[in-house]
N, C-alpha and C positions, 0 to 999 in steps of 0.2 A: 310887361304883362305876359310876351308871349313866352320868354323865360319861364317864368311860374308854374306855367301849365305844362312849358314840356317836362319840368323838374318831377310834377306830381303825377303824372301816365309814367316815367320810368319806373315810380314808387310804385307802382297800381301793377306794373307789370313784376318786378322783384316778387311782391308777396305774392299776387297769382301761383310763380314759376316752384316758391317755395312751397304752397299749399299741398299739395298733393303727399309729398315726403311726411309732413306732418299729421296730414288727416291720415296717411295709415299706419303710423307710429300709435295714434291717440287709439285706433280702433282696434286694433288687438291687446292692446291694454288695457281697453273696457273691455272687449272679450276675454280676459284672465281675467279680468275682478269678476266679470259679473262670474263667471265659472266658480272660481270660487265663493261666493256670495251665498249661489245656489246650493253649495256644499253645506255650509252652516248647520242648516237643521239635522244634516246625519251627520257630523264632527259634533256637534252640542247634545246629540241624542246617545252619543257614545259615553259621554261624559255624564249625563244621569243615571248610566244604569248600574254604576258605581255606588249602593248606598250602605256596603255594610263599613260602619267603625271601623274594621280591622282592617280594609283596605286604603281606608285615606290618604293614608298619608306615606302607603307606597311610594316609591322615588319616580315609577313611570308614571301614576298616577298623577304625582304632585306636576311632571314635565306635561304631561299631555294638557293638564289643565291651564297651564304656564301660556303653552302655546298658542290654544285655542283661545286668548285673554288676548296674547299678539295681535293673531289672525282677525278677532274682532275689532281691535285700534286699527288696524292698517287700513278695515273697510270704511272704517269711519274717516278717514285721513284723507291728502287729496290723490289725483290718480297717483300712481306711480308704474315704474317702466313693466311692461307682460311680465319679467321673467320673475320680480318680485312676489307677483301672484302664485304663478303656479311652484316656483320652490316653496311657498308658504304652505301651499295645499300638499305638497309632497311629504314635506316635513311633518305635517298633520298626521297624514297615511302611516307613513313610518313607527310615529310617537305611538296611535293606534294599535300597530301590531303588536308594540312592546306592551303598552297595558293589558293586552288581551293575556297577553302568555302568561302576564304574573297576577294576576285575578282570575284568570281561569275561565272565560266567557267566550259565547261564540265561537269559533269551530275548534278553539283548545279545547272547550269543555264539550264539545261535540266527538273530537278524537277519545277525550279521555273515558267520558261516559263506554264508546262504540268499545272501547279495549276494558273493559272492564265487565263488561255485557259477554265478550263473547272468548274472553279466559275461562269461562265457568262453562260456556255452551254446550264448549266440545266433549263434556261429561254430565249433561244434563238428564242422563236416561239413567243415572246410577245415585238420583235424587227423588224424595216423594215427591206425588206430583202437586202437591197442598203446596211443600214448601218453593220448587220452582214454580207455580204459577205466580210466588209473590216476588218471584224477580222477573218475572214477565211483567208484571204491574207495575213494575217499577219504573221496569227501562221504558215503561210505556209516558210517563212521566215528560218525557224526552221529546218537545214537539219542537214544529219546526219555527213556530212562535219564539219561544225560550233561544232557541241556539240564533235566533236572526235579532230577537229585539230584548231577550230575557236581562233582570240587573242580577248581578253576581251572587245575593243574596239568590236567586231563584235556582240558578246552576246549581249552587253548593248546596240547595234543599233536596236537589236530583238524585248528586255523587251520593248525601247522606245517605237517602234514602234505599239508594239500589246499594251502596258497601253495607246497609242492615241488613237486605233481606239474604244477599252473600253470607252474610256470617249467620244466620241463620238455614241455609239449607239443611237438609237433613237425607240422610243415605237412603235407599229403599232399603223397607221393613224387611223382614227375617221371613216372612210368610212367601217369597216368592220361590216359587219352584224351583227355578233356573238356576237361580241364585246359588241354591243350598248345593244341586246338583253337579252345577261348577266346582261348590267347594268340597265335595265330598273327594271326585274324579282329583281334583288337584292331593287331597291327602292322600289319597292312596298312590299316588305315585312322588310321596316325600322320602320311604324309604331308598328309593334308590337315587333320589339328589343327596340324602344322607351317605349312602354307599361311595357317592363321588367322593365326598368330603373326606371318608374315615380312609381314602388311600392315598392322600398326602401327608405323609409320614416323615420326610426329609425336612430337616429344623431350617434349611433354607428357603426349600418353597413355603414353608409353613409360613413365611413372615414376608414372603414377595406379594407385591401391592394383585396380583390377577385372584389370586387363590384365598386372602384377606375381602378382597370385593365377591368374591363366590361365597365365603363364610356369610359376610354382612348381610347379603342376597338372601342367601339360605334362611338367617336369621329374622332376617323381614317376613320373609313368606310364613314361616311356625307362625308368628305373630298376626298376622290378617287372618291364616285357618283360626285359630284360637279367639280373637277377639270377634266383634260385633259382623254381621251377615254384610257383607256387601254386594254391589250389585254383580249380577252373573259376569258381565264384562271384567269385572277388576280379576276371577280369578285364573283365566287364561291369557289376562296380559302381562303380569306377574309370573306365570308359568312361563311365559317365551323371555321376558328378562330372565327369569333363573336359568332358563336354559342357554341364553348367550353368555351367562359368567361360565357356565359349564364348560362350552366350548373353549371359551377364552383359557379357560385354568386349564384345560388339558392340552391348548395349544401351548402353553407357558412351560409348564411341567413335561411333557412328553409322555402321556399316559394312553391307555384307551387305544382308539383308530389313529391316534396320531402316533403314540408310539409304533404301530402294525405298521402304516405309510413307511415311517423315518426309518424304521428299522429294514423293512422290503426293498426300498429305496437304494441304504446303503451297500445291502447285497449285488443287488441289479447290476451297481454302478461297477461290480468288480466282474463281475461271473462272468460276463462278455467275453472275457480276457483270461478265464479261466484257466485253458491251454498253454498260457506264458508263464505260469507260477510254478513253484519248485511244488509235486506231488505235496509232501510234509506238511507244509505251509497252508496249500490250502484246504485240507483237510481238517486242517485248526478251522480254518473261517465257515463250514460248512458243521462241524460240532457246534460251532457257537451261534450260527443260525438256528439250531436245532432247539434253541432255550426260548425261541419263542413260541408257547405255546397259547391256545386258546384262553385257555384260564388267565395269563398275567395279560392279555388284549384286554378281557371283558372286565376282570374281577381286580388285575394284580396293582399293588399299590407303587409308588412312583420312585422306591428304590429299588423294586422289585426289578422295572421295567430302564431305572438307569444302568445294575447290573448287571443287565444282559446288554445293553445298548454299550456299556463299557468294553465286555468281552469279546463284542465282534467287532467294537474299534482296534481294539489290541490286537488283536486276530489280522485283520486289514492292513493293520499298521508293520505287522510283521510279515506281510507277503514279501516271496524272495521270487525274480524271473528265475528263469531257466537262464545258465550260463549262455549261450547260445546268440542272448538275445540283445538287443541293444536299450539296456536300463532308459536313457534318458528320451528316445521317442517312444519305448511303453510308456513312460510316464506322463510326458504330452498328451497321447493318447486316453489313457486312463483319467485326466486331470479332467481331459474334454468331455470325454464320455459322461463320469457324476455330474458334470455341471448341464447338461445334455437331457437324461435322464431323468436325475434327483434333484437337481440344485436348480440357480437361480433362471435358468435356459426356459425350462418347463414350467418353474412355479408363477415365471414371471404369464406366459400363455394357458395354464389357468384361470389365472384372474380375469380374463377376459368372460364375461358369463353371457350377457344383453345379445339377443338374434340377431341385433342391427349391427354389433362393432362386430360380431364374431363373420360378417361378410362383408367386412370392411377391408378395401384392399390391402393396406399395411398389415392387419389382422392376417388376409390369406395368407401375402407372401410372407411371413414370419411361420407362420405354420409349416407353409413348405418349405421354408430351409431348413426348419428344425429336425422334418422329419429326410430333409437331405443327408444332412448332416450327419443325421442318428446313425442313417444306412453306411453310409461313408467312414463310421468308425466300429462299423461291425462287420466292412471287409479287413482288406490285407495293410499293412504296416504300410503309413505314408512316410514324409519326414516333418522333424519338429517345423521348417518353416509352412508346409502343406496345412498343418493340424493349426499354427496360428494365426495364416489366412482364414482359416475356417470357421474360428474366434473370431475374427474382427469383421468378419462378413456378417454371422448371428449377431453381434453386437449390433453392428448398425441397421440392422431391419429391427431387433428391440429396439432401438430409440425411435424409429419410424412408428413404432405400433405404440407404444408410450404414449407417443406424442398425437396423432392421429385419433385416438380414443379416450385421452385425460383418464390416466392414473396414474398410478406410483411420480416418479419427479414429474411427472409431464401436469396431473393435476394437480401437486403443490406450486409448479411456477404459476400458473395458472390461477389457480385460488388466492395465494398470496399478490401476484401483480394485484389483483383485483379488487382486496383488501385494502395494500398501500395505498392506493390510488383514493380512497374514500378516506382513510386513515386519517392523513395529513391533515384535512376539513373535518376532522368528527365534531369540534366542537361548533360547526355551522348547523347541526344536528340535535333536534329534539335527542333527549337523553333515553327516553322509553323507544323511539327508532332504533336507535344507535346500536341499542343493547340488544338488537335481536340480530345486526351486522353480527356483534361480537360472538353470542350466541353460536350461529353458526360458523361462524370462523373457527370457534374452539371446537368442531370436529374433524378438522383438519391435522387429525393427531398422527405420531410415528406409525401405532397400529394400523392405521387405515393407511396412510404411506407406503408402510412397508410389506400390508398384507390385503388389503383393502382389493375388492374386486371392482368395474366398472362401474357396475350398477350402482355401489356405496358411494365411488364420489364422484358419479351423476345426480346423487340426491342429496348429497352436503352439495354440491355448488351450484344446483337448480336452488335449493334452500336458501344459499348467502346469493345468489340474482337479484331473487325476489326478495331479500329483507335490503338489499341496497336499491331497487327498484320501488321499496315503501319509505324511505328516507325522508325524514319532513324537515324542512331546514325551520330555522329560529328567527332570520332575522331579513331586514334589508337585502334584496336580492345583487344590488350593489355595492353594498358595503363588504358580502360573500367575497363576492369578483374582485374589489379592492384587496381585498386580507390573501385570497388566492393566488394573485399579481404578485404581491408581494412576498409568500412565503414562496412561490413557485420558482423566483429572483435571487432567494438567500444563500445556497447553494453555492452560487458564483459573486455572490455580494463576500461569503466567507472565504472562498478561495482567493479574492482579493488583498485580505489579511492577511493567509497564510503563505502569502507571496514575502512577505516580512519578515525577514530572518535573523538580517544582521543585527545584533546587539544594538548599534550606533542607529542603527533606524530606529528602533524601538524607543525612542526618547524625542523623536522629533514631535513636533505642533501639529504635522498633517496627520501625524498615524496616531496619534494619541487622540485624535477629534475621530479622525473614521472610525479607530477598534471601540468609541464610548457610544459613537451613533449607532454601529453595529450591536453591540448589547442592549442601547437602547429599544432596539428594532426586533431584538430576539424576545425582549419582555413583552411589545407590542404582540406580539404572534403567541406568546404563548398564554396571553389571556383571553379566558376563555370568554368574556363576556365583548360581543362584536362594538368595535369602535365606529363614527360616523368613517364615510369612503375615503373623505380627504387625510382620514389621521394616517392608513395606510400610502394612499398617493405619495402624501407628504415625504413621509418617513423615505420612501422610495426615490424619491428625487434629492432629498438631502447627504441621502447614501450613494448615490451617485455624483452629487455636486464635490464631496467629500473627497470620494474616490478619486475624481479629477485634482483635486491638490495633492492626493498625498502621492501620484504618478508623478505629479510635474515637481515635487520636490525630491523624489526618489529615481527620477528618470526610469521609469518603469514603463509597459505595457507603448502607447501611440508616441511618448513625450520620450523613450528609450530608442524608438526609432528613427523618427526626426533626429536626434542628437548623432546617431551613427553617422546617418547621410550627411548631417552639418560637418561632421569632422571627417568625414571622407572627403565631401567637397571643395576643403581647404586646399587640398595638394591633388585633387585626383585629374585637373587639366594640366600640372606640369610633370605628368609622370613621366615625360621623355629624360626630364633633364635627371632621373637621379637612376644608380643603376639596376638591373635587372632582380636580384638579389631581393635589395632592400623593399621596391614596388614590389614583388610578391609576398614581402609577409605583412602589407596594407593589406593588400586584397583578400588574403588569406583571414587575417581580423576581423575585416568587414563583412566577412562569408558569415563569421560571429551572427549576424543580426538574422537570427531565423524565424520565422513564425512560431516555432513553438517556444522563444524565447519572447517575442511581442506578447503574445497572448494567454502564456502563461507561467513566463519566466520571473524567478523570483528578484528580492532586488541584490542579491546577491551577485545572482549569472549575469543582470544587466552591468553592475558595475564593473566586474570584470572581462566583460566583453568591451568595453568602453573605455577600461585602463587596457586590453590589450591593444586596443585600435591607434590609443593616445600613444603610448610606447613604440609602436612600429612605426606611427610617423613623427617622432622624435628622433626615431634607430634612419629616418633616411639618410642613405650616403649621395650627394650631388656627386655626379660622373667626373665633374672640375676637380674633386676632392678625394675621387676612388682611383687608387692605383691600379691599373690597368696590369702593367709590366714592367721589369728592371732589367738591365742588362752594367755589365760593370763600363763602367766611362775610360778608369784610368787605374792602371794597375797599383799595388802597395810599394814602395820604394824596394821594401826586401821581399825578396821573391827566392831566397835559398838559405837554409838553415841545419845548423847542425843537431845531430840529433839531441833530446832535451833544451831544446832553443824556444821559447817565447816568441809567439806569432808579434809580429809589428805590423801594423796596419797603416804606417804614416804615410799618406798621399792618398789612399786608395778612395775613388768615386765611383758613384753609380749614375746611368739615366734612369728618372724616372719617368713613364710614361703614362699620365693620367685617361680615365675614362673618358674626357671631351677631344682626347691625342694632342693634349701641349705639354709639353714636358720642363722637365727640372733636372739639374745636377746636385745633388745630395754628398757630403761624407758618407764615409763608410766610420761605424765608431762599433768598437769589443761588442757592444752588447747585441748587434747583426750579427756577430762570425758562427758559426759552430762548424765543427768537423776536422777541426787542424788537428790530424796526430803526427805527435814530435817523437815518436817512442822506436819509430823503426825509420829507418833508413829509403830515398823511394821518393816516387813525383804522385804526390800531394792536393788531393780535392778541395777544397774551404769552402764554405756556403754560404752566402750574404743573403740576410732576409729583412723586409723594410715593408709592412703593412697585407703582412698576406701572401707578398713576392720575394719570390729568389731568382737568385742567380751564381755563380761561381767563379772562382778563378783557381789557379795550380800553384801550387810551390814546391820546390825540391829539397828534401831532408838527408844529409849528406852524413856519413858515417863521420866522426870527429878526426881529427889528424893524430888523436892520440892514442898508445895503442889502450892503455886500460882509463878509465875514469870511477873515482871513486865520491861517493852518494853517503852524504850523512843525513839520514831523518828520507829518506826517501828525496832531496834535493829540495825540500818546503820547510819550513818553521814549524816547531813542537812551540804547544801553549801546556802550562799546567797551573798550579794554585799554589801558594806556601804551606807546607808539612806536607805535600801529598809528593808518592813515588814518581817517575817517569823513563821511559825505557825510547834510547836510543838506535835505530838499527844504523850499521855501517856497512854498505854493499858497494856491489862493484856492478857496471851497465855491461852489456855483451863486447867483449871483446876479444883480443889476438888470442888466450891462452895466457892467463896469469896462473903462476905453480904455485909462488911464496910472494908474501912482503913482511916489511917491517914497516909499523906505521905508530903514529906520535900524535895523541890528541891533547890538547890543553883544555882546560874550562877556568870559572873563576871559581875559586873556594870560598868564597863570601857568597854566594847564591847557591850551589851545588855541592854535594857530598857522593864520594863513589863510594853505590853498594857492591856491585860486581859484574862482570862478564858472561855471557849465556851463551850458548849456540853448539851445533852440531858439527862443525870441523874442528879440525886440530888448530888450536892456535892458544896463547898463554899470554896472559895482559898482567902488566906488571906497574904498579902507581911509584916511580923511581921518586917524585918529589912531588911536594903537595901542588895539586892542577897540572901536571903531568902525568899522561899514562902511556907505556910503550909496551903496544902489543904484537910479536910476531904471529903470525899465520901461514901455514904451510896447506896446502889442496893437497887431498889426496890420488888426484889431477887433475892436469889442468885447468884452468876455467873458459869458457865460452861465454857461457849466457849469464845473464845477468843472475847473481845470486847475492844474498845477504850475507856477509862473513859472521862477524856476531852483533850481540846487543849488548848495551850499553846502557848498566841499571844506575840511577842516580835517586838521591831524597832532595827538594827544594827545601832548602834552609828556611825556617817559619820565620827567622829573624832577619832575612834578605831584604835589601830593600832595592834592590835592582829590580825593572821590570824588562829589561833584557837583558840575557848572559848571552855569551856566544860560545861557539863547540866551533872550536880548530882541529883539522886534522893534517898534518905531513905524512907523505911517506919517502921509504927510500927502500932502496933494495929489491925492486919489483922487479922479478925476472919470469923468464917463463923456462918448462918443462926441459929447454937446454938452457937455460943456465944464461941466454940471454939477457939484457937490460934491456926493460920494456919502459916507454914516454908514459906518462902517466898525467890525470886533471884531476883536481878536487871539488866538487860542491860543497861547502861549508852551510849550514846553517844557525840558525838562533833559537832561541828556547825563551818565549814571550811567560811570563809571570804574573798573573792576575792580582794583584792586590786585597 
């Protein structure tokens, strides 16, 4: 019994211990339901106000309603865990925001209404006031009932009504005073926007886009004077557009005050320097100043004022110094000075107009180098490097002042960073936002770049601030962040691909799945309608799971490094044992694996970093197995030879001495030897070499015991082919003084035929019987050195079938310049026949 009871208090205390765990699992999952429960009536209230036909069967529509059909099963169902609830309610929020934007209710049709109100606003005094007070009536339409609880039928009764009473405004009537008075004042000064017109007369400017938008200009404005009264305002704001094409055309053209400037300018930029020009010369350039007169500034038309601007270029162009002078630092000088003056030095400190940049410090000190500068080339002759210090010093306070006050490049980086930045996400963007980003961005043109003063692009990019600062996103605020993440990722997701070079990669399973997920991922992004948050997540982590196979199959990036270190550590604790050499060009390999090839190296450089590393430790030499050094063990049996003797090598050894110092006895065999010459007389070097090592031994080459020797074929064998010629020489090696001989060659006449005898001594060969030929030769004196007597022409018989004949020679009668008998030796050789 007492069993029992303790079995059922251990039971009594288990569920206790659990309780708690449980009850607060259970109660914040009735705090999500009921949260969402209480939601109900405004998700179901969103969902009535949907009742025109044309929007039913919307696709957000159709979801939201889908949803909210969920959200009511679930509450009906039993508990389930918190987090069920409130993503259920999330997703509700979401589905909401999307039905709004494409039925047009609540604060879309609240935005659109507000933009549509006050496009017209900002000209509502150049309307009767009958017909704008019925768009005041309209927008009045517009309460705060409708935009919080209104059904889409009511919105779209709003939009109708206020896009009527818009298309019904009506201009103020002809009776206003102003009105007329404006337009009188504007006509009467149309002649002289005409007079601009009629002095572009060059067939070039005539069809350049500045002086086309000054006609069109012009043409607009005849038409407004001419047609129906409008309000006083339209006709001096129309008069100040006419007057900026004005400017613009004459800044295009070079006419006017800007021809007076351009032409003043280019004088200026010379006259300084007046004193260095050849009299002649410049009296040309002071004639051709003289062609500007008042009439072609105010009146003269734009060939008028290129052919005088032509005449003083020519002029200019043909300035000559004074001999005197040194051409190429006036010309430094002069080059600085226009640019100083006239050119981009000044035009660029112009631009600066606004009180506040113009005592902005960069602003000052550009000022005062300018006017340093000026003074400094209106004294005495520096040098050219003086004058391009003085260049690069203005330069760099213009980039300071550029930069400092945003204009010219300083406001395009500026403007554009600022753009791209928004860019990338336009389609996160209401499309009526966006377009007013674009709007102003498109003022960011070359003209205001290039000519634009402060002031213009302080108010283009206060302008694009504030249309990026009214930017209304479209969707999910996390779903944004999602698509963000992910395009922000692509970048180095794509440079991952373009790490993939070789052909043989291109075919593999990892990189064929990455380069499809990657295009998958580029269509993701570039659709404009927002995905839920996970489709980017997703997409993002699969591009990366990806990425990890196709490194690990291509040994690329983390999986390229690891492999180096694996195959360095194979061999890199017995680097003692191999020698010095071959361990440096491991290590040298290994140097290979550098961060800029981990992290951005293609798989190219990986694999060839990896077949170098493989290779150098294949290339090791163990120290057991590297010859260290040789020294000869045991000399050659023959160690003295007569001259043209064949080195013998028979007995000769080496030690060898390996890199761990145990050593070996080796032969010595021909293909060691080099250096043995037999051709002179004399103690003899020879070189044995055996893996890298030499060493040497002597031998003595002895003049022969005889006094002449005779050399057929140079003492080696002739090869030739059947029907083809072949040319024997017959010489003699350096000896006593041979005067004469008589000498006797035989051959076989079944392989060889004699054509004749050649050479420049006296000597006469005679063929006494077939394969016998007996030639004497007499010197015209003595001999010494080695010389060739004659040659020896023969044809190989095509019908031979010998594939060697032999050439014997005798001699006899070999005396020298007294008359002597001289010892004599012969080399015979053989004449090998190709088949």
């Amino acid at each position: 019994m007492s069993k029992k009871i303790l079995t059922a208090l251990l039971s009594c205390v288990i569920l206790l211990s659990l309780f708690p765990v449980t009850f607060a699992a259970a109660t914040e999952a009735e705090t999500a339901r009921s949260t969402l429960q209480n939601s109900m009536p405004i998700f179901n209230s969103y969902s009535q106000r949907i009742v025109l036909d044309e929007n039913q069967l919307k696709n957000s529509v159709v979801i939201y309603r889908n949803e909210l059909s969920a959200a009511t099963s679930l509450l009906a169902g039993s508990l389930q865990g918190a987090s069920v609830y409130t993503d259920m309610r999330a997703s509700l929020v979401a589905k909401w925001q999307n039905m709004r934007v494409e039925t047009e209710i609540g604060a879309v049709f609240d935005n659109k209404f507000k933009k549509m109100y006050n496009d017209v606003y900002i000209a509502k005094s150049s309307y009767t006031i009958d017909s704008w007070s019925a768009v005041e009536a309209a927008y009045a339409l517009k309460t705060t009932q409708i935009v919080n609880d209104g059904t889409d039928a009511q919105c779209k009764s709003c939009i109708d009504s206020l896009k009527t009473a818009i298309s019904n405004l009506v201009p103020a009537t002809s009776e206003d005073p102003q009105a007329i008075a404006a337009r009188n004042t504007l006509s009467s000064e149309m002649p002289v926007f005409q007079a601009y017109s009629d002095r572009i007369v060059i067939v070039a400017h005539q069809n350049s886009q500045k002086v086309l938008q000054y006609r069109a200009k012009l043409k607009e404005t005849y038409d407004l004077i001419n047609g129906p009264l409008q309000s006083a305002a339209a006709y001096p704001s129309i008069r100040k557009e006419l007057d900026l094409a004005w400017q613009n055309m004459r800044l295009a053209t070079c006419i006017g005050a800007i021809f007076e400037k351009v032409f003043n300018e280019k004088y200026n930029s010379v006259v300084v320097n007046a004193s260095l020009y050849t009299p002649e010369t410049w009296a040309s350039v002071e004639a051709s100043y003289a062609l500007k007169t008042q009439d072609i500034v105010n009146s003269g038309t734009d060939l008028q004022c290129s052919n005088a601007m032509d005449t003083l270029n020519n002029a200019i162009s043909a300035l000559q110094y004074r001999s005197s002078q040194d051409n190429s630092v006036i010309s430094a000088r002069v080059s600085l000075y226009k640019e100083v003056v006239d050119g981009i030095f000044i035009n660029y400190y112009n631009r600066v107009i606004l009180p506040a940049n113009l005592s902005n410090v960069a602003v000052v000190a550009y000022k005062n180098e300018l006017s340093r500068v000026k003074g400094v080339l209106e004294g005495s002759l520096l040098t050219i490097e003086e004058y391009t210090n003085l260049r690069n010093t203005l330069t760099s306070k213009l980039i300071d002042m550029r930069n400092a006050v945003c204009f010219a490049l300083g406001f395009k980086q500026q403007a554009q960073g600022l753009y791209d930045k928004y860019n990338v996400n336009k389609s996160f963007y209401t499309t009526q936002s966006w377009a007013a980003v674009e709007k102003a961005y498109a003022k960011v043109t070359e003209d205001v770049l290039n000519y634009g003063t402060d002031a213009q692009c302080l108010v283009i990019m206060n302008e694009l601030q504030s249309a990026i600062a009214s930017l209304v996103t479209t969707t999910d605020p996390e779903a944004l962040a999602a698509k963000a993440s992910l395009e922000t990722s692509m970048p180095t997701f794509r440079s991952y691909s373009q790490r993939v070079v070789l052909s043989s990669s291109g075919t593999k399973a990892s990189v064929i799945a990455y380069r499809t997920e990657l295009s998958n991922a580029e269509t993701l992004i570039a659709n404009t309608t927002i995905q839920p948050a996970a489709a980017y997540t997703n997409m993002r982590a699969s591009l990366v799971s990806k990425w990890v196979n196709m490194r690990a199959e291509l040994k690329m990036g983390i999986v390229f490094s690891n492999s180096m270190d694996s195959l360095y550590n194979t061999v890199s604790s017995k680097s003692a044992l191999y020698t010095q050499s071959s361990w440096l060009a491991v290590t040298t390999a290994y140097a290979g694996k550098t961060s800029q090839i981990i992290d951005s190296g293609t798989d190219e450089q990986c694999a060839n970093a990896l077949t170098a590393l493989q290779n150098a430790i294949n290339n090791l030499v163990l120290l057991s197995q590297h010859v260290a050094s040789i020294i000869m063990n045991t000399q050659p049996a023959k160690t003295v030879y007569n001259i043209n003797d064949l080195l013998d090598i028979t007995a000769a050894k080496i030690t060898v001495t390996y890199g761990d110092n145990h050593t070996s006895v080796v032969d010595v065999t021909t293909d060691m030897v080099s250096g043995f010459d037999n051709s002179s007389a004399g103690t003899k070097t020879v070189t044995v070499t055996f893996q890298g090592q030499t060493t040497t031994f002597t031998v003595t080459v002895n003049q022969p015991a005889y006094d002449v020797t005779f050399v057929v074929n140079g003492g080696s064998d002739a090869t030739a082919s059947k029907g083809s010629s072949i040319s024997i020489p017959i010489s003699v090696l350096p000896n006593s003084g041979m005067s004469n001989c008589l000498l006797e060659i035989t051959y076989d006449t079944s392989a060889l035929t004699f054509v004749n005898a050649t050479g420049t001594g006296f000597f006469e060969a005679n063929q006494t019987t077939s394969g016998r030929l007996l030639v004497g030769y007499i010197a015209s004196e003595a001999l010494t050195n080695a010389t060739t007597l004659f040659t020896l022409n023969f044809t190989v018989n095509a019908t031979t079938t010998s594939a060697v004949t032999s050439l014997v020679l005798n001699a006899s009668e070999v005396v020298s310049s007294t008359d002597t008998n001289l010892t004599f030796d012969v080399n015979n050789a053989f004449v090998v026949i190709s088949q």
